[in-house]
N, C-alpha and C positions, 0 to 999 in steps of 0.2 A: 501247232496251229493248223497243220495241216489234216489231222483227225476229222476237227468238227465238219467238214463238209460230208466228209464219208460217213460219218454217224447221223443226216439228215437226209442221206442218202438211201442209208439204210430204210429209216423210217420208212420214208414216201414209197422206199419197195415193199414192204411190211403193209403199209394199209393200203396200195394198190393190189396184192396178192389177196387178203382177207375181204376188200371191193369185189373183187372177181370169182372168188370160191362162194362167196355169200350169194351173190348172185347166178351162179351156176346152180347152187342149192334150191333158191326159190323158184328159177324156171322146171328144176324138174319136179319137184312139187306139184308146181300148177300143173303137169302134163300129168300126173300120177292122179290129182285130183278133180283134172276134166276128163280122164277114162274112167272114175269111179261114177263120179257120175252122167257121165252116159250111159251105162249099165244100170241105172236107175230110174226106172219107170213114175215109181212114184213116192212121194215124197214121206218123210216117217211120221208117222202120227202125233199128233200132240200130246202132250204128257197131262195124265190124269190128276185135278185138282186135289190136293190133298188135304184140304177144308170141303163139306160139304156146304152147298150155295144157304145163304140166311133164311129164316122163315120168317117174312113181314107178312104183318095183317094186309089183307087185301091186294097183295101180290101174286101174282099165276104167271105163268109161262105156258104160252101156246105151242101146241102142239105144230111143228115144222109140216109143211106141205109141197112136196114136189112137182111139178111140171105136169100139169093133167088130170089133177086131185083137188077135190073141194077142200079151200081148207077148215081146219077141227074148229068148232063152236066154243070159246071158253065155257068153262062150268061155272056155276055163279053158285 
């Protein structure tokens, strides 16, 4: 009768010890993955469609226009 308190004993030292290694683990993580990126300027490019876009009747896509530029005239 004397056992079962030492074997709950155990436990609760068992997942306070796995609490604490788990979270030691994630902190340095995050410190490993806030120096990565900061060493990061800019962000990775998006990944290229691997479907080309559909061809519907009477559908265009305008030509983008940046800051200072007329922009493109659709073609008809």
């Amino acid at each position: 009768m004397n056992r079962i308190p030492r074997v709950y004993l155990v436990v609760i030292a068992i997942v306070l010890v796995a609490a604490m290694a788990t979270a030691a683990y994630l902190r340095r993580r995050a410190i490993e993955t806030e120096k990565a990126v900061a060493a990061c300027d800019t962000p990775a490019p998006p990944p290229k469609p691997s479907n080309p876009p559909p061809k519907l009747p009477g559908f265009e896509i305008e030509a983008a226009c940046a800051p200072g530029e007329a922009p493109a005239k659709p073609k008809k």
